[in-house]
C-alpha positions as CSV (number, residue, x, y, z in Angstrom):
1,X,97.3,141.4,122.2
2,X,97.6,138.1,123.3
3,X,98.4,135.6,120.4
4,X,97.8,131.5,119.6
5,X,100.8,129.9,120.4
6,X,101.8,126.0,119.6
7,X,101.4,125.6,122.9
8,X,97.9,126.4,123.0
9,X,97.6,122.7,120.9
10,X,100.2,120.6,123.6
11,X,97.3,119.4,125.6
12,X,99.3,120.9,128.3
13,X,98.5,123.4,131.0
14,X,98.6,126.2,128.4
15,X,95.9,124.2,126.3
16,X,94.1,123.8,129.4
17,X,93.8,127.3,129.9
18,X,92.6,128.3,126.3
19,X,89.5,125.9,127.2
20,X,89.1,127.8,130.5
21,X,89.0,131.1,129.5
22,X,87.8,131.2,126.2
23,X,85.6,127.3,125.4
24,X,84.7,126.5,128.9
25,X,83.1,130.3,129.5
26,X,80.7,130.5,126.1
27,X,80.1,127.2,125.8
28,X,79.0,126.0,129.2
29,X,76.0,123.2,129.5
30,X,75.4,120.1,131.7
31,X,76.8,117.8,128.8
32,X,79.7,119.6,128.1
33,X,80.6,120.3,131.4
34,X,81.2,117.0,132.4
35,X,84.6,117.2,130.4
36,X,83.9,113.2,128.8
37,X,86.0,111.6,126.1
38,X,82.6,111.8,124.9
39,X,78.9,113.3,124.6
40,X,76.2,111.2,126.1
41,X,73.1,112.2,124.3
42,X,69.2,111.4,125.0
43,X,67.6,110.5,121.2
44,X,64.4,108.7,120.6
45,X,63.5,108.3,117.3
46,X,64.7,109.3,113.9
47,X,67.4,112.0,113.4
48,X,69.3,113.8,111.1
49,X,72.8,114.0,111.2
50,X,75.1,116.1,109.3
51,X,78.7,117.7,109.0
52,X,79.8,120.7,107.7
53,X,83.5,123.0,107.7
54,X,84.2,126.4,107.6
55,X,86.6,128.1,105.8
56,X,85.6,131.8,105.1
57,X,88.0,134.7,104.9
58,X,87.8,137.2,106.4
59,X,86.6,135.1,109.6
60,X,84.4,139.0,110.4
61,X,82.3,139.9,107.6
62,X,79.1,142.7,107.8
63,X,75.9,140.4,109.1
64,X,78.0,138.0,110.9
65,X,81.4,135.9,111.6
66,X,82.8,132.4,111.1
67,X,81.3,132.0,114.4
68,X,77.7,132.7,113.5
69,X,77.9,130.9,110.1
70,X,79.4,127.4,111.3
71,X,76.5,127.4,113.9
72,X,73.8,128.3,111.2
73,X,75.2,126.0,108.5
74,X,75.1,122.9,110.0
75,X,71.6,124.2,112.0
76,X,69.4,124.8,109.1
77,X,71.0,121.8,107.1
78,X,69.4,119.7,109.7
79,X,66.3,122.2,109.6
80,X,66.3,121.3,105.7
81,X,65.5,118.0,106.6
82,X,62.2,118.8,108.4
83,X,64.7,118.0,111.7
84,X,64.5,119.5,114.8
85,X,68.2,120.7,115.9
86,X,69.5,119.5,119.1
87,X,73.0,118.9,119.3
88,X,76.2,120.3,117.8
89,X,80.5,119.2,118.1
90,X,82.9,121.8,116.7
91,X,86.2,120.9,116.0
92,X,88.5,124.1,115.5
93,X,92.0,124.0,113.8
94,X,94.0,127.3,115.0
95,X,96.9,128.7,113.0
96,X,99.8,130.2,115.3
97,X,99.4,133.8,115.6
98,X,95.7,134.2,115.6
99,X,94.5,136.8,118.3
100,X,93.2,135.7,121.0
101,X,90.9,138.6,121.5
102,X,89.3,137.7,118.0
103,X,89.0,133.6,118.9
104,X,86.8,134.9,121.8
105,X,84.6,137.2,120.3
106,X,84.0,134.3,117.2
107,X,83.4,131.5,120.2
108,X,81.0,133.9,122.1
109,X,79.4,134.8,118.3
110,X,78.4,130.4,118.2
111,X,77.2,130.5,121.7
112,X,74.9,132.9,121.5
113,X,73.8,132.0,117.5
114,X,73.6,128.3,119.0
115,X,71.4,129.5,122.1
116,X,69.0,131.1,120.1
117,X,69.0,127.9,117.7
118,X,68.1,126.0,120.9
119,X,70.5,123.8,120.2
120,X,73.7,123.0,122.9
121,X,77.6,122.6,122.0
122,X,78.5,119.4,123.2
123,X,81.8,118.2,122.3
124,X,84.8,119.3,120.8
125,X,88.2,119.2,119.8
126,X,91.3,122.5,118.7
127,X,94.4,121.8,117.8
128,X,97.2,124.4,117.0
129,X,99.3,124.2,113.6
130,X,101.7,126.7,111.8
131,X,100.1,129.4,110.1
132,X,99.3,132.9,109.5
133,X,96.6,133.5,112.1
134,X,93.5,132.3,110.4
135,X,91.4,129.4,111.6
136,X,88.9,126.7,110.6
137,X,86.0,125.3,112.2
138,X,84.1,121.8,111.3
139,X,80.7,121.3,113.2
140,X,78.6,118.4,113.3
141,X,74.7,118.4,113.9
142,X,72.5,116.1,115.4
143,X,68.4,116.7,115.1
144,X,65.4,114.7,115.9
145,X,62.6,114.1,113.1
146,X,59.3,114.1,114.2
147,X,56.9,111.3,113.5
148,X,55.1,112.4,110.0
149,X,57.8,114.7,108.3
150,X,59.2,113.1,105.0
151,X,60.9,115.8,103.4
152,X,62.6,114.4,100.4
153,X,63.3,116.0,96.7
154,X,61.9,112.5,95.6
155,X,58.3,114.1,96.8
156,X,58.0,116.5,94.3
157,X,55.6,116.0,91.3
158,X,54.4,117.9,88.6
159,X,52.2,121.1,89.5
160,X,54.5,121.7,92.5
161,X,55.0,125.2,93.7
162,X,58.8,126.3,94.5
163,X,59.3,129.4,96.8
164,X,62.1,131.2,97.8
165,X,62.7,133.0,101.2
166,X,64.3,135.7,100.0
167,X,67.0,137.4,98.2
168,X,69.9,135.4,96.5
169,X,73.6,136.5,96.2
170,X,73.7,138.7,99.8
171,X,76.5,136.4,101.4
172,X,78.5,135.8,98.2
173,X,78.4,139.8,97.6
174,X,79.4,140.3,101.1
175,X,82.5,138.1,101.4
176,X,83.5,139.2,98.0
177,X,83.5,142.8,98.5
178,X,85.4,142.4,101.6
179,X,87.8,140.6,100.0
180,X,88.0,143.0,97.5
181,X,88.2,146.0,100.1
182,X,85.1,147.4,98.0
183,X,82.7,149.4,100.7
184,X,79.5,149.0,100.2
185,X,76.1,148.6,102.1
186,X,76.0,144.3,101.3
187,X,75.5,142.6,104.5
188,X,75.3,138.5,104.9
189,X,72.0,137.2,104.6
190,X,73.6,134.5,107.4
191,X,71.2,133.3,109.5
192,X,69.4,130.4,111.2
193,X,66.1,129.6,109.4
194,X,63.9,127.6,112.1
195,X,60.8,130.0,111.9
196,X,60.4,128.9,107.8
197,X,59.8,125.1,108.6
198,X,58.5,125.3,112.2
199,X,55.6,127.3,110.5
200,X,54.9,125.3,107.6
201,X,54.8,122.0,109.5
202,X,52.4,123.8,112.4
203,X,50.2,124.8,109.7
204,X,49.6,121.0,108.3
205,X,51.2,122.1,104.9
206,X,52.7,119.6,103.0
207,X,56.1,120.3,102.6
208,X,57.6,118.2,99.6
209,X,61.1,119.4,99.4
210,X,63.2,122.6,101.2
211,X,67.1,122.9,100.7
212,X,69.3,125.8,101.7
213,X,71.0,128.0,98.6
214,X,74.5,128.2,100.4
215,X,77.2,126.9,97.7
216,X,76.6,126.9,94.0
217,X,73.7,128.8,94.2
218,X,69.9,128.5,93.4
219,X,70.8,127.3,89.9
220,X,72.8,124.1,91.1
221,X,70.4,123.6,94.1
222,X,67.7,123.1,91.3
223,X,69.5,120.5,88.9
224,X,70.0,119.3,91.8
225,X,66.6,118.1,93.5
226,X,65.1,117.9,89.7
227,X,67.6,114.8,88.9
228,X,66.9,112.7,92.1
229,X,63.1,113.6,91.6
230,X,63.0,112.6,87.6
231,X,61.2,116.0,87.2
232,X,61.6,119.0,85.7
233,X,61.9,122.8,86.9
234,X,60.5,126.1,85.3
235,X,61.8,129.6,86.8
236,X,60.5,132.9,85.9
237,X,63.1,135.3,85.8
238,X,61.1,138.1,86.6
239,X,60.2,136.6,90.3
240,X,64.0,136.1,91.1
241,X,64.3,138.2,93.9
242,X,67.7,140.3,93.9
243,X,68.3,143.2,96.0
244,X,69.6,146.2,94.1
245,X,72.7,146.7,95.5
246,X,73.9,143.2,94.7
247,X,72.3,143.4,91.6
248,X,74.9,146.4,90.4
249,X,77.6,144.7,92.3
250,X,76.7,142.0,89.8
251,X,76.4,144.0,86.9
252,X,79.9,145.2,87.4
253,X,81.7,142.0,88.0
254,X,79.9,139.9,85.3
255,X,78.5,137.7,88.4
256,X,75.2,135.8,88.2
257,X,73.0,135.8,91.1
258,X,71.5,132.0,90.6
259,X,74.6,130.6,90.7
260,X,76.0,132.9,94.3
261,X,76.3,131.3,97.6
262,X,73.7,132.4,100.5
263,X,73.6,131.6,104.3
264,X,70.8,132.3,105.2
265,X,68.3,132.0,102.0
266,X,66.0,128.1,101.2
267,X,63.8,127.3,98.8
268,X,60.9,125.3,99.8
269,X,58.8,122.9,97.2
270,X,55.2,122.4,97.9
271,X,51.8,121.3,96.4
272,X,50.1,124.0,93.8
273,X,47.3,124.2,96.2
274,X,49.1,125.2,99.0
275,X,51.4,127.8,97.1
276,X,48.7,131.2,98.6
277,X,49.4,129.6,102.6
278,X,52.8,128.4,103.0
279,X,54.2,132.0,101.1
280,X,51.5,134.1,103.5
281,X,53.5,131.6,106.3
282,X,57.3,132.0,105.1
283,X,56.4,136.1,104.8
284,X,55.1,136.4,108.3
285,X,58.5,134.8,109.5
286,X,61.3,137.5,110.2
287,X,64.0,135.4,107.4
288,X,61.1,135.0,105.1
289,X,59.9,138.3,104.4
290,X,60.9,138.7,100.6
291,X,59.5,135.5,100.0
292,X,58.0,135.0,96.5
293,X,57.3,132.1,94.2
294,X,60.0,131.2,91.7
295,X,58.4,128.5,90.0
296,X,57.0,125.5,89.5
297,X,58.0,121.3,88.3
298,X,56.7,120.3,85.6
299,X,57.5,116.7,83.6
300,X,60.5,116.0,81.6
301,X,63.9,117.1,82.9
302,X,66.3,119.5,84.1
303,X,65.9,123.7,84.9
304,X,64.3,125.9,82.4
305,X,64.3,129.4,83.0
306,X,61.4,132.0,81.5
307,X,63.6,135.2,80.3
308,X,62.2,138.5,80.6
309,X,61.9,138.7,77.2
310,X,59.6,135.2,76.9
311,X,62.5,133.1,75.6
312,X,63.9,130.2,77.5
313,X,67.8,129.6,79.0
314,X,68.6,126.4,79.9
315,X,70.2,126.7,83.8
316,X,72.6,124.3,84.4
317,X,75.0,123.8,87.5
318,X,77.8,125.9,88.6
319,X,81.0,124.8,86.4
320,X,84.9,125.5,88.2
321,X,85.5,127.4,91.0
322,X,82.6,130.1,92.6
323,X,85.2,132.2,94.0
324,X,85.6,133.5,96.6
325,X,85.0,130.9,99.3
326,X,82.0,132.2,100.9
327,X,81.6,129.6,103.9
C-alpha cells in the first residue's frame, strides 16, 4: 500500500501528483479549479466566518471519519449562527507514513459530507512532516446571514424555552470505546445539522440562541450562553435525553453525559410560547428526532439542575482534560 512520503510536502512533481490523484479528483469545483494563490468568492451581505481543527484518533470511527467531522464542525458552527454555509478551505498536515488508500477514502468522505452541506471546498493547503501516519485537518467556513436573523445568547430572557436535538454523549462514547478497543453498538452522532435552523427560520419562529454541544458538553455550553446573557438556566434531569447504551457505558466509567462531547447534537433557545412549534419542527427533521425540552432561563445566574429526586445540583463547566479528544 502506497504510503505519505516527505516528498509528498516538496511542492515538487510528487506533491503535484498527490493533488491530482487524490485533492484535485474529490474536490473538483469552478473556484477551486482555477488552481489561484487564492479563492475569489461572490458575498453580499453579512457572514459568518469561523475556524476550526481536527484532531481525532482513530481518524475512522462507527458513524463517520475525520473527513466527515471537519466538514460538519465548521458547517453547523456557521449554521449555529443562523448562517447559511457557503464556502470552506482545509488545510491538512500529513505525518510520513500515512496510507494513501486511507487519505483518499477521508478526502472523498468531505466531498461528499460538503456536497450534501451545499457548501464547495475552495482553497487549500498539505504539508508533509515526520510522524507516525496520522494526520490533522483545520477548515475554515464562510456563510452568508440573511437579512432578519440575530441569533445571539444575549437574546435570551427569562421564560425562555431550551431544546435539545437529541441525545448527548454518542460521539464522546464512540471515540472512547474505540480507543479503548471496547465493541459495542455506540455510533457518532456526527452530522450536519442544516434541517434544525432552516426549519425554524422558515416557520417565522423566533430563534433566540442555538449552539452546537461538541466539546465540554451540554453543561459548559450552558454556563456558557447564561454568563454573556446575565441569565440564569434551570435543567430537569429527567428530560436529559441519553441513549441506553451510552448511559451503561457511563455508568461503568464514572462519565457524565452533560459534560461529553457531541458532533452532531444543538440546543436551540426560544420564546415559552413558541416551545409546542419549534420542538413539532426540530422532531420532523431527520437529526432532530429525539428532540425534547431541557429547560428553561430564568433570572439570576448560572445552571441549576432539577434532580430526579426534587433536589438541586449546581452544573458548572468542564474542569481539566475531557479525554479523549473527540474532534
Amino acid at each position: 500500500m502506497e504510503k505519505i512520503v516527505m516528498a509528498h510536502g516538496s511542492g515538487g512533481k510528487t506533491g503535484a501528483e498527490l493533488m491530482e490523484k487524490i485533492f484535485g479528483k474529490h474536490f473538483k469545483n469552478d473556484v477551486l479549479d482555477k488552481m489561484e494563490d487564492a479563492a475569489v468568492l461572490e458575498i453580499n451581505g453579512r457572514i459568518a466566518f469561523s475556524t476550526d481543527s481536527f484532531v481525532v484518533t482513530p481518524v475512522e470511527f462507527k458513524g463517520g471519519d475525520i473527513g466527515k467531522l471537519c466538514i460538519c464542525g465548521t458547517v453547523n458552527d456557521l449554521l449555529m449562527m443562523g448562517a447559511v454555509p457557503k464556502y470552506i478551505t482545509c488545510g491538512f498536515i500529513l505525518e510520513e507514513g500515512l496510507d494513501i488508500e486511507v487519505l483518499d477514502r477521508l478526502v472523498e468522505s468531505m466531498a461528499a459530507t460538503a456536497k450534501k452541506a451545499g457548501v464547495k471546498i475552495v482553497a487549500g493547503d498539505t504539508k508533509v512532516v515526520e510522524g507516525n501516519g496520522g494526520l490533522y485537518i483545520n477548515t475554515s467556513g464562510i456563510g452568508i446571514i440573511p437579512e432578519g436573523r440575530d441569533v445571539s445568547a444575549a437574546n435570551m430572557k427569562p421564560g425562555d424555552s431550551i431544546i435539545v436535538s437529541g441525545t448527548l454523549g454518542d460521539h464522546h462514547a464512540c471515540i472512547l470505546s474505540a480507543r479503548m478497543g471496547i465493541e459495542n453498538g455506540i455510533r457518532s452522532d456526527c452530522g450536519v445539522l442544516a434541517d434544525i435552523p432552516n426549519g425554524l427560520f422558515e416557520a417565522g419562529i423566533n430563534v433566540k440562541t442555538m449552539r452546537d454541544v461538541t466539546r465540554g458538553g451540554l453543561g459548559t455550553i450552558l454556563n456558557e450562553i447564561a454568563e454573556k446573557s446575565e441569565c440564569a438556566i434551570e435543567l430537569s434531569e429527567t428530560a436529559i435525553p441519553v441513549n441506553d447504551e451510552v448511559r451503561g457505558f457511563c455508568d461503568i466509567l464514572g462519565l457524565d453525559p452533560l459534560y461529553m462531547g457531541n458532533e452532531g447534537k444543538m440546543i436551540v433557545v426560544v420564546p415559552g410560547e413558541d416551545e409546542e412549534k419549534a420542538l413539532e419542527i426540530i422532531k420532523n427533521t431527520e437529526a432532530g428526532k429525539e428532540a425534547c425540552v431541557i429547560g428553561h432561563v430564568t433570572s439570576g445566574k448560572g445552571v441549576v439542575m432539577i434532580t430526579r429526586l426534587g433536589g438541586k445540583r449546581v452544573v458548572d463547566v468542564l474542569y481539566g482534560e475531557g479525554l479523549p479528544r473527540i474532534c
